[in-house]
DRENVEX-983678 format. One line per field, with one value per residue (C-alpha): residue number from 1; residue in three letters; x, y, z. Coordinates in steps of 0.25 Angstrom, whole numbers, plus 5000, padded with zeros to 4 digits. Layout:
N
num c(NUM, ...)
residuo c(Ala, ...)
xx c(X, ...)
yy c(Y, ...)
zz c(Z, ...)
//
This chain:
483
num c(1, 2, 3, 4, 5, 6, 7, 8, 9, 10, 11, 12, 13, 14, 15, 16, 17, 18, 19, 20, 21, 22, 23, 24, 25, 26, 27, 28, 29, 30, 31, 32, 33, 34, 35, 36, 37, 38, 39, 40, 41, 42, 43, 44, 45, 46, 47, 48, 49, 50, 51, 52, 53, 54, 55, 56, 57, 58, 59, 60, 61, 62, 63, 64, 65, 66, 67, 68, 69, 70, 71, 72, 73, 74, 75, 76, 77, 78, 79, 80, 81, 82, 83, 84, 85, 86, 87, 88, 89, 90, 91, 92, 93, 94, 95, 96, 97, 98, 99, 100, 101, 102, 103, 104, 105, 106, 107, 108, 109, 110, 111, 112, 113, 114, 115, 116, 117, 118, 119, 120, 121, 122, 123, 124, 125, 126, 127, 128, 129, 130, 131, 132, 133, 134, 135, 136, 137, 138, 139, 140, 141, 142, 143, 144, 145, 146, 147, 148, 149, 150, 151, 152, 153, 154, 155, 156, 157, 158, 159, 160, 161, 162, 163, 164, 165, 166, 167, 168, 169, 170, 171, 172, 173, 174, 175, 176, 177, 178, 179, 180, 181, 182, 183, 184, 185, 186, 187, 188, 189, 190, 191, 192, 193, 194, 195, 196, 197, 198, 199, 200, 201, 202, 203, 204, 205, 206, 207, 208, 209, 210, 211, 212, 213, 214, 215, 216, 217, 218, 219, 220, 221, 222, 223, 224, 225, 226, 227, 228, 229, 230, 231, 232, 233, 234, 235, 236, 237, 238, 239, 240, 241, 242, 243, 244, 245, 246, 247, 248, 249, 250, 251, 252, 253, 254, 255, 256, 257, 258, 259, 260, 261, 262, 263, 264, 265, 266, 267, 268, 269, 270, 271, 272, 273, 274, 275, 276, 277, 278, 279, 280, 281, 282, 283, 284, 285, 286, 287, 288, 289, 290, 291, 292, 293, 294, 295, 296, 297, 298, 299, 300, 301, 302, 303, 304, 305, 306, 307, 308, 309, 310, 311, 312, 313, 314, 315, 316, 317, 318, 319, 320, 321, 322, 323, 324, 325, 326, 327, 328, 329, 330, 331, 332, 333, 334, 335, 336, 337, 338, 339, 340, 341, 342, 343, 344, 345, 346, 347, 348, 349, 350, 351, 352, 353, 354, 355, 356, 357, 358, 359, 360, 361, 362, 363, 364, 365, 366, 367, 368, 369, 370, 371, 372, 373, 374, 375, 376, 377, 378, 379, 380, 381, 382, 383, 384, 385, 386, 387, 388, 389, 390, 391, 392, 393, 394, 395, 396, 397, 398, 399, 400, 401, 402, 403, 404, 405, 406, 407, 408, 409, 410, 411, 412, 413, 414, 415, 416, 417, 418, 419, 420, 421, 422, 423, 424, 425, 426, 427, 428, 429, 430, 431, 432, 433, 434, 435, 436, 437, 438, 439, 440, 441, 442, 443, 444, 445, 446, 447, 448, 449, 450, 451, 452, 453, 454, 455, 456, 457, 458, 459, 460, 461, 462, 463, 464, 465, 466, 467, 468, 469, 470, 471, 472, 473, 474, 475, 476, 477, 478, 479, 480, 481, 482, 483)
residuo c(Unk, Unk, Unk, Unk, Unk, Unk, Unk, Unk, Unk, Unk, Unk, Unk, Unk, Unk, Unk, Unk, Unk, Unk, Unk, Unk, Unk, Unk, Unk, Unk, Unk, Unk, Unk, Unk, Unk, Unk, Unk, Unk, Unk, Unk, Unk, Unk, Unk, Unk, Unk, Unk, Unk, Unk, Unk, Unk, Unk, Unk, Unk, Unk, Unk, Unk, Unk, Unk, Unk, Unk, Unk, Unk, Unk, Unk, Unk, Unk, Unk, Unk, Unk, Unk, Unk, Unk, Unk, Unk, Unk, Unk, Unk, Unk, Unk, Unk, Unk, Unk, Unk, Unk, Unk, Unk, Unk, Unk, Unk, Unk, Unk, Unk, Unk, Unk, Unk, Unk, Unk, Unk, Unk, Unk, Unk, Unk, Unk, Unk, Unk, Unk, Unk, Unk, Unk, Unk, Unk, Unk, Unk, Unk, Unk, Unk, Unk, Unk, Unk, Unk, Unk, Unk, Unk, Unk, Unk, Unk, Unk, Unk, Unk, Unk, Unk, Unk, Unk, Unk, Unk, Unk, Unk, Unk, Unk, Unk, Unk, Unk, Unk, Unk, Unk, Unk, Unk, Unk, Unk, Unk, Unk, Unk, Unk, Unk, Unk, Unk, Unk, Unk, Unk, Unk, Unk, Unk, Unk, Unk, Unk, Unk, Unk, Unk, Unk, Unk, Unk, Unk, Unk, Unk, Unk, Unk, Unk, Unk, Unk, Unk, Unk, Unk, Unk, Unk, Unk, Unk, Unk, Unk, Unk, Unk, Unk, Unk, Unk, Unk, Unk, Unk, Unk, Unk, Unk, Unk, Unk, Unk, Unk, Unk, Unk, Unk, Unk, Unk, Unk, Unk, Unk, Unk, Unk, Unk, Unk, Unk, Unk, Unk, Unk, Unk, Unk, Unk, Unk, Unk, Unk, Unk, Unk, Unk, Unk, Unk, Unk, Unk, Unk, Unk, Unk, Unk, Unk, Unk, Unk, Unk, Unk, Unk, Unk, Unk, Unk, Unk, Unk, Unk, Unk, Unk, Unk, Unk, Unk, Unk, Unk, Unk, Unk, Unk, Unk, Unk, Unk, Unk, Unk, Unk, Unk, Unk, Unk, Unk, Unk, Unk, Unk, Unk, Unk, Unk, Unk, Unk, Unk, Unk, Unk, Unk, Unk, Unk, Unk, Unk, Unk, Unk, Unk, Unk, Unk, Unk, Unk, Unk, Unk, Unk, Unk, Unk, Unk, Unk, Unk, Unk, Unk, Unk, Unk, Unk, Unk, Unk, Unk, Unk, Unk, Unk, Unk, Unk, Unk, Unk, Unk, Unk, Unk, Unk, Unk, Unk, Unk, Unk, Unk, Unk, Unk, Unk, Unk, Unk, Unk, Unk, Unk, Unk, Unk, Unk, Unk, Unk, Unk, Unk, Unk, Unk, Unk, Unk, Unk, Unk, Unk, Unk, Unk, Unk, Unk, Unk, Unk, Unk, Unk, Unk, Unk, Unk, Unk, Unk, Unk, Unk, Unk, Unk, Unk, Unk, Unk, Unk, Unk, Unk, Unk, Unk, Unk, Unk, Unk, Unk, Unk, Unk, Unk, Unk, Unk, Unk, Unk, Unk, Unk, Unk, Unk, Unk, Unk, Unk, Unk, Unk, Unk, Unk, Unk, Unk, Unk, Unk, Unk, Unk, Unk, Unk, Unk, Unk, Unk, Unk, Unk, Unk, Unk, Unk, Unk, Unk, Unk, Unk, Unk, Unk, Unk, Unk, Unk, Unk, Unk, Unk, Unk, Unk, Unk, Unk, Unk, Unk, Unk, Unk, Unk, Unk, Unk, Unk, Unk, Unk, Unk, Unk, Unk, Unk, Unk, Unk, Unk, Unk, Unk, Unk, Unk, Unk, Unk, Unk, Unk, Unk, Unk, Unk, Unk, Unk, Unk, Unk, Unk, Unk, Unk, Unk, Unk, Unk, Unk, Unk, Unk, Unk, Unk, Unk, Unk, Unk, Unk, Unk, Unk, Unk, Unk, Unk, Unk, Unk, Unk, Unk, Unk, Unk, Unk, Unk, Unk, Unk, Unk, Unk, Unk)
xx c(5028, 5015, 5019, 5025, 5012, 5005, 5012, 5009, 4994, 4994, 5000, 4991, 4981, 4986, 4987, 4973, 4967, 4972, 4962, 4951, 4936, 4928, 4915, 4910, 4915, 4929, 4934, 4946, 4957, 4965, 4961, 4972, 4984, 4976, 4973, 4988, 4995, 4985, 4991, 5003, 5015, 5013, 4998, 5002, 5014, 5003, 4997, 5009, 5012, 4999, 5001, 5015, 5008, 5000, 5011, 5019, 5007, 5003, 5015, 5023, 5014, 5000, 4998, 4987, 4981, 4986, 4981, 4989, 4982, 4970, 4975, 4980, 4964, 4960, 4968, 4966, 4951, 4948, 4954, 4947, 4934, 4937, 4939, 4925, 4928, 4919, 4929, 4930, 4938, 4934, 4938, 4945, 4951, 4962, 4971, 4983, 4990, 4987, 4985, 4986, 4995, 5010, 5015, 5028, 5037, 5044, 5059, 5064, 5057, 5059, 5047, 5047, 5037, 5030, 5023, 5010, 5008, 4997, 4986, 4974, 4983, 4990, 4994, 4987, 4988, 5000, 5008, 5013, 5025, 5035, 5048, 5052, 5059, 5062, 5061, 5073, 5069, 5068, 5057, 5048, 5038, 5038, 5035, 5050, 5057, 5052, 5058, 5066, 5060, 5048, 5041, 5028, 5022, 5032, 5033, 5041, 5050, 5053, 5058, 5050, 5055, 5050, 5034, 5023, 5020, 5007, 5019, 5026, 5015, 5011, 5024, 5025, 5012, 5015, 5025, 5016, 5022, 5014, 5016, 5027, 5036, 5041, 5054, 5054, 5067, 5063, 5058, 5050, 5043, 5038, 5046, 5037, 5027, 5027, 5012, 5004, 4989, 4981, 4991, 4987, 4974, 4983, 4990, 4988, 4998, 5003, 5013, 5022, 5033, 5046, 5059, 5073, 5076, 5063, 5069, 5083, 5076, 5071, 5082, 5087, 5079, 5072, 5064, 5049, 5045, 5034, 5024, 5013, 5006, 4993, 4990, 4975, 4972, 4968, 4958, 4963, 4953, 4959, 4954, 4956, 4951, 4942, 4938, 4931, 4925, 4910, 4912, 4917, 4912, 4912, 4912, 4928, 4933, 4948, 4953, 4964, 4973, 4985, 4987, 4985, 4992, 5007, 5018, 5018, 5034, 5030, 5024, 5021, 5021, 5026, 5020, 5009, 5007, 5011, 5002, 4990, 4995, 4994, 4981, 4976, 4978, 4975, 4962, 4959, 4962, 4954, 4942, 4929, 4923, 4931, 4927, 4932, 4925, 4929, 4928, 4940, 4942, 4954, 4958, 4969, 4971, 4974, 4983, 4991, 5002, 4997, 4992, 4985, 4973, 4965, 4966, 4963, 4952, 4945, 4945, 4940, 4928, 4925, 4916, 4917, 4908, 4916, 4928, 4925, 4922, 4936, 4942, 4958, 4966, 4979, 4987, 4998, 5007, 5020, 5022, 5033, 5045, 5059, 5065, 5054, 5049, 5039, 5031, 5018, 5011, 5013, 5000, 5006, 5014, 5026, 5035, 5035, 5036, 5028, 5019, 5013, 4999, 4992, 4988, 4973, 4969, 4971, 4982, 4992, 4985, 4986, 5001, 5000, 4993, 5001, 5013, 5011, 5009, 5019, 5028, 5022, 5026, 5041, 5042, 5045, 5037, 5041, 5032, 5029, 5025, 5012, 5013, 5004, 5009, 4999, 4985, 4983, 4985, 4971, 4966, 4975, 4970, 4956, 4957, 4958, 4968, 4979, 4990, 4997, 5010, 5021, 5038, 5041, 5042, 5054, 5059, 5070, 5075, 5082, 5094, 5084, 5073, 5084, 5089, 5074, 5067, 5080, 5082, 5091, 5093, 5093, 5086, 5071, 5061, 5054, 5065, 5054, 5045, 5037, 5048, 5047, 5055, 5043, 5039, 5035, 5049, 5052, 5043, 5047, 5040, 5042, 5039, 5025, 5023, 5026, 5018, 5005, 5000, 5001, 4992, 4981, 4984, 4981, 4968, 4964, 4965, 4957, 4947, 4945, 4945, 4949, 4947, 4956, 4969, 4976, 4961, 4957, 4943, 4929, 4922, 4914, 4927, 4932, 4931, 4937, 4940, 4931, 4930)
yy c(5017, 5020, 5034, 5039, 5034, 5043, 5055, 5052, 5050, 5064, 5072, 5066, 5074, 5087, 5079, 5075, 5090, 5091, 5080, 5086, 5083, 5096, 5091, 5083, 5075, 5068, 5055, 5058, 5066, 5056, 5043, 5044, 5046, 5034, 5025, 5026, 5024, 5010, 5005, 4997, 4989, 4978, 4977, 4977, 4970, 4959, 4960, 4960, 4947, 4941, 4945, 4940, 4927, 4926, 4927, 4917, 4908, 4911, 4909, 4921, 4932, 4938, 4942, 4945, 4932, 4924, 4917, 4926, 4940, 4931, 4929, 4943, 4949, 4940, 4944, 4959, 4957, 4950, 4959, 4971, 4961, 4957, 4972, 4975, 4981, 4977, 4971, 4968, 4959, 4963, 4957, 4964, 4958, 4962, 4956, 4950, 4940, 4933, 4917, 4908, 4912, 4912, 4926, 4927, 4933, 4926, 4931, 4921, 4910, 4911, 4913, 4921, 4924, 4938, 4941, 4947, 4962, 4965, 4958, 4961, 4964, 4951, 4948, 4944, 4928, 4923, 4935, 4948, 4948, 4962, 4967, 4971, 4986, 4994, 5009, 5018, 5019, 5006, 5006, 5011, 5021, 5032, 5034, 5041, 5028, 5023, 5034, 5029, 5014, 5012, 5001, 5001, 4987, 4981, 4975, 4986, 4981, 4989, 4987, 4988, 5002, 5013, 5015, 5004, 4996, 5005, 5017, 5006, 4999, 5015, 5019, 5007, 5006, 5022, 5018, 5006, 4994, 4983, 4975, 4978, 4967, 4975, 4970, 4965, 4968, 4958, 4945, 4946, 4959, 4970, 4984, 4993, 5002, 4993, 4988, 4999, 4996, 4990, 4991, 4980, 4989, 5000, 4990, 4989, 4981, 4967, 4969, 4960, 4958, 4951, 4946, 4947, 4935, 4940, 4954, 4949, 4940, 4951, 4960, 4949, 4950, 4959, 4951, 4951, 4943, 4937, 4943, 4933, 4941, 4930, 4929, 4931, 4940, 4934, 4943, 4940, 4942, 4947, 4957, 4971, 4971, 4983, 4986, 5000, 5006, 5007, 5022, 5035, 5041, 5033, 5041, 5046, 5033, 5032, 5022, 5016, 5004, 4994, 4982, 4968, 4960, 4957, 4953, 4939, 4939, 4943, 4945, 4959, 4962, 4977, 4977, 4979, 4969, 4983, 4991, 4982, 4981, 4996, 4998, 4985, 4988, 5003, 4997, 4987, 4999, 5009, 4999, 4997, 5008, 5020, 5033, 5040, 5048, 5042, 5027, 5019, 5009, 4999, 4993, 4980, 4979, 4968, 4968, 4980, 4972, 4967, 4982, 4987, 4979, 4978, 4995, 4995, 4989, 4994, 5009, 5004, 4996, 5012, 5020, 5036, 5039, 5026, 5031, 5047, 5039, 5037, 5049, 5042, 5031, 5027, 5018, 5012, 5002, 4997, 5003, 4993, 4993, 4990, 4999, 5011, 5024, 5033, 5036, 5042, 5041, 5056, 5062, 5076, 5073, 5081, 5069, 5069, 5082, 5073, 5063, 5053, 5053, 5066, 5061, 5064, 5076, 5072, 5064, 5073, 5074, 5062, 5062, 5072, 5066, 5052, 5061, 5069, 5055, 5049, 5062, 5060, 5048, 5053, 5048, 5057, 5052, 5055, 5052, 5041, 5046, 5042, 5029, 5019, 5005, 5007, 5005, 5021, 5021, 5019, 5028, 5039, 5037, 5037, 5049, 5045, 5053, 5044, 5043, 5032, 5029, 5019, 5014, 5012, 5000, 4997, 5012, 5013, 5022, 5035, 5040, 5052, 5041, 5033, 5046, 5050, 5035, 5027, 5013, 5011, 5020, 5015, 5002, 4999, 5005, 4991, 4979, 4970, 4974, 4965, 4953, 4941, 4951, 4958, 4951, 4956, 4954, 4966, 4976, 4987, 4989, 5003, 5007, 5001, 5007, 5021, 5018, 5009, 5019, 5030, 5022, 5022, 5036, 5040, 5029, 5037, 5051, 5052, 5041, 5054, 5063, 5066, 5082, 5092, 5096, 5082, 5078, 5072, 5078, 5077, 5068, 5077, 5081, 5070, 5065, 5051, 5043, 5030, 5021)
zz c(5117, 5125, 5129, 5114, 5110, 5122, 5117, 5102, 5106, 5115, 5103, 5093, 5099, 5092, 5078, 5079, 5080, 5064, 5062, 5071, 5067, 5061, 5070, 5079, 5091, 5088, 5094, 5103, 5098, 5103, 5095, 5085, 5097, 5105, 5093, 5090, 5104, 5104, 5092, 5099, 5093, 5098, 5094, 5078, 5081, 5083, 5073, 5065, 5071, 5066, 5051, 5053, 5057, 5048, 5036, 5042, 5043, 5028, 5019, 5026, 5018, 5021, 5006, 4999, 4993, 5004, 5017, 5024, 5020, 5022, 5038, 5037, 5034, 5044, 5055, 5054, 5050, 5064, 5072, 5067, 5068, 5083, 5085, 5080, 5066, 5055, 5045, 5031, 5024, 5006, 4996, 4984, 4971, 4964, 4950, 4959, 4948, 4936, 4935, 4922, 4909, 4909, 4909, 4903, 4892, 4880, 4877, 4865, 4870, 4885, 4894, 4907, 4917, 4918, 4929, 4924, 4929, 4919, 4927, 4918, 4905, 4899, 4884, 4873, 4871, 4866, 4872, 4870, 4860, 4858, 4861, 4873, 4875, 4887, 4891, 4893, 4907, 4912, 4922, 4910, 4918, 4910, 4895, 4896, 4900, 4885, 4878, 4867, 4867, 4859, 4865, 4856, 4856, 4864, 4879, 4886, 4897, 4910, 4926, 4936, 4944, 4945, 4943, 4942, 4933, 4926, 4924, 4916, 4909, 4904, 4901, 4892, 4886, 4881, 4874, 4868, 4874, 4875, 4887, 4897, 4907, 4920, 4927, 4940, 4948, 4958, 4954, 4970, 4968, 4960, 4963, 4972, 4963, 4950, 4952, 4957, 4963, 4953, 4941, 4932, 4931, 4922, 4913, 4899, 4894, 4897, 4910, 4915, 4925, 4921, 4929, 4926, 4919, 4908, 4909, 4903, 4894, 4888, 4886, 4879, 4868, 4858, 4850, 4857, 4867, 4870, 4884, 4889, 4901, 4902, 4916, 4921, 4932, 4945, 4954, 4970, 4982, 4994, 5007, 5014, 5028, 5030, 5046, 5049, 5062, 5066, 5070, 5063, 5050, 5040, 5029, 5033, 5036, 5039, 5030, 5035, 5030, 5029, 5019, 5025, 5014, 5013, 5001, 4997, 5002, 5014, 5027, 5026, 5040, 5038, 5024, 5030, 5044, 5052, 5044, 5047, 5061, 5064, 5056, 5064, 5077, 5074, 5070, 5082, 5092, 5085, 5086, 5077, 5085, 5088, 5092, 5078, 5068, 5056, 5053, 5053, 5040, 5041, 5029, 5029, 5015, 5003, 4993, 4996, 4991, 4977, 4972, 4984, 4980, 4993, 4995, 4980, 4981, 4992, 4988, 4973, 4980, 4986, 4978, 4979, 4992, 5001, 4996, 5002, 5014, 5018, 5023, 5022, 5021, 5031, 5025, 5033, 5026, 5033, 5047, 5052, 5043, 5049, 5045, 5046, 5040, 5045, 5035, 5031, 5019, 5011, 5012, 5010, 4999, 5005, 5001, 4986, 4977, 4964, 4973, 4964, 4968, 4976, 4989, 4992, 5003, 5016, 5016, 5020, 5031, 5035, 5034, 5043, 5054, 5053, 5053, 5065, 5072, 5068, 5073, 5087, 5088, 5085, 5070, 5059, 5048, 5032, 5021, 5012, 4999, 4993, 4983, 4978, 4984, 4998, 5001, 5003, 4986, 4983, 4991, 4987, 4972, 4980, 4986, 4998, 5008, 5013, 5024, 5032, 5037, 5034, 5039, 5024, 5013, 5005, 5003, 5009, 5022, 5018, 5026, 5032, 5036, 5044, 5052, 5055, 5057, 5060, 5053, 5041, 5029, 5014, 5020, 5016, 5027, 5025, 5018, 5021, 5013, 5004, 5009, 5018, 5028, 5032, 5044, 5059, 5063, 5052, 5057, 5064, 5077, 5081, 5068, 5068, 5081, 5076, 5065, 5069, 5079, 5067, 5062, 5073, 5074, 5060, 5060, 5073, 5068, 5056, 5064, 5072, 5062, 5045, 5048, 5051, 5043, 5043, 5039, 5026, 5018, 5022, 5016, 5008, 5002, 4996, 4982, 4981, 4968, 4970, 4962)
//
């Protein structure tokens, strides 16, 4: 492992001239290729241990909210503090459930529980009473799935495929619905993308989310019903973990993060224990005093799982002139998944012919970079295209230019991907993921030992250096979007 990780520094070399200051002195061109090869697997399997630890001690789960994120903050805050980094542990808020009332809907006579989605929207007193319709197009995302079914002043009924829950509330609301219950499919978790960061934000309407047993009630019937959506929005207190080196230019810092907290139903020791491992240990080997020309700012991040709340948070607590300070952000979310990708995050774009959301300039640069690593060390990456269920969303509506690397969540391995990575096709890259499964035992330790010195390498390239035509702007180029 040693010497493959020799070679890999040796070659880094010639990657590194692309990202070349324009003046003065550099720190050594190698830093990247050195920090990587010090970046080992058994160093974040250790650390993967103590998170593992420390769910099995708090109620099998380090969620946000609980003593075990608490334990989680405090082990990754003293280990930066012991090696000399200044640490912060702020506060942020968020809307995270409602307490009081008795959600629920009325079908002749019968009461049954709504989960309340509309956090800071709920009915008038004594409830919401109207028919309930359904689009042609059962997931209900566009205006086109009502065609043909006028739903003017009634509560409009859909499932839960196929966009967030905002694209349903608009589609329904266009029509002139007045509230709107979303099927769940699974009684245990809501389908990936329905609730978007900060959704609750963009709802007009009373929303709610019904189970199986409510959804056949209601096709039962066509008299109205009756919609009590009455709960009161409870703010939650939680923490990121904020370290940052004393040398480098602080006005082109290299952000660089992973999320800290895990699901509720689980340990999260892929999702995201190896993320915080290889951003960890890059961080412990890096030092609080490098020899870099760019600060280094880690972040470990809250609530990533409830909204991306703790990202959320800290780029809305930026104003304009702090937010043009950050030159990038490294994401890296899930580096250890058994059944592993290589991925990294599509800076270019090359992946989708419609992408969603424009990537900001300079991150296909710094797919480049994290590419040409990852081919050094004999890995043929792919892309993963750019979404908005990561802690690199907020910056990407910032402004901010973004790259990272991944092995994959609950998508599932394609036939091609199982020729070039090995591992099984047409079987999830991680299903683990959001379960009781996803313990230490679960992680793939060759994977992470690909990907955790990408990690370090990535960290220590733009450390040295945001210039260069895998480079990113000056900073008298950029126009960010504060707040």
């Amino acid at each position: 492992m040693m010497l493959a990780r020799t070679v890999v520094a040796i070659a880094a070399t010639a990657l590194l001239a692309a990202c070349s200051p324009s003046s003065g002195p550099p720190p050594p061109t190698d830093l990247a290729g050195d920090l990587a090869a010090r970046v080992g697997i058994d160093a974040m399997a250790a650390h993967l241990d103590a998170l593992q630890s420390i769910a099995d001690q708090h109620g099998g789960n380090r969620a946000e909210g609980t003593p075990g994120y608490d334990a989680s903050v405090d082990y990754v805050a003293k280990l930066l503090r012991d090696k000399g980094f200044d640490v912060e542990t702020p506060e942020f808020e968020r809307y995270g459930s409602t307490r009081g009332g008795k959600p629920r809907v009325t079908v002749a006579g019968r009461d049954h529980s709504v989960q309340q989605a509309s956090l800071l929207v709920t009915t008038r007193p004594g409830g919401l009473n109207a028919v309930t319709l359904r689009p042609a197009t059962p997931d209900g995302c566009t205006r086109e799935a009502y065609r043909g079914v006028d739903v003017e002043g009634a509560i409009a009924v859909v499932d839960d495929a196929g966009c967030s829950v905002v694209a349903k509330h608009d589609a329904a609301v266009a029509g002139g619905a007045v509230g709107l219950l979303v099927v769940a499919a699974r009684p245990d978790a809501a389908t990936p993308g329905l609730f978007t960061p900060g959704y609750y934000r963009d709802l007009e309407v009373p929303v709610g989310i019904i189970d199986a047993a409510a959804n056949a009630a209601l096709r039962r019937t066509s008299a109205p019903v009756r919609l009590v959506l009455d709960g009161e929005p409870v703010l939650v207190k939680s923490r990121n973990v904020l370290a940052q080196t004393k040398t480098g230019d602080s006005a082109n810092v290299v952000l660089a993060g992973a999320h800290l907290d895990s699901v509720a139903g689980g340990p999260g020791i892929n999702d995201n224990g190896t993320g915080v491992a290889a951003l960890l240990e890059t961080a412990l080997q890096l030092g609080a005093s490098p020899d870099v020309r760019n600060t280094v700012r880690f972040a470990f991040w809250g609530s990533e799982e409830i909204g991306l709340a703790g990202s959320q948070a800290y780029v809305r607590g930026l104003d304009r002139d702090r937010l043009d300070d950050i030159a990038l952000y490294l994401n890296f979310d899930m580096l250890g998944s058994p059944n592993p990708g290589y991925f990294t995050y599509d800076g270019d774009q090359s992946a989708s012919a419609e992408p969603a959301k424009a990537t900001p300039e300079g991150s296909a640069g710094i797919e480049r970079t994290l590419a040409g690593y990852l081919n050094l060390a004999g890995v043929r990456p792919a892309d993963m295209p750019i979404g908005d269920r990561t802690d690199y969303h907020p910056f990407v509506t910032a402004g901010v230019p973004i790259g990272g690397v991944t092995t994959g969540a609950a998508q599932r391995k394609t036939a091609v991907q199982a020729r070039l990575w090995g591992g099984r096709a047409d079987v999830a890259f991680d299903p683990n993921y959001h379960t009781r499964r996803d313990t230490v035992d679960n992680v793939d330790r060759h994977a992470l030992s690909v990907m955790g010195p990408a990690v370090a390498y990535g960290v220590g390239a733009y450390a040295r250096s945001t210039d260069g035509p895998n480079g990113v702007p000056p900073r008298d180029r950029r126009d960010r979007r504060g707040r």
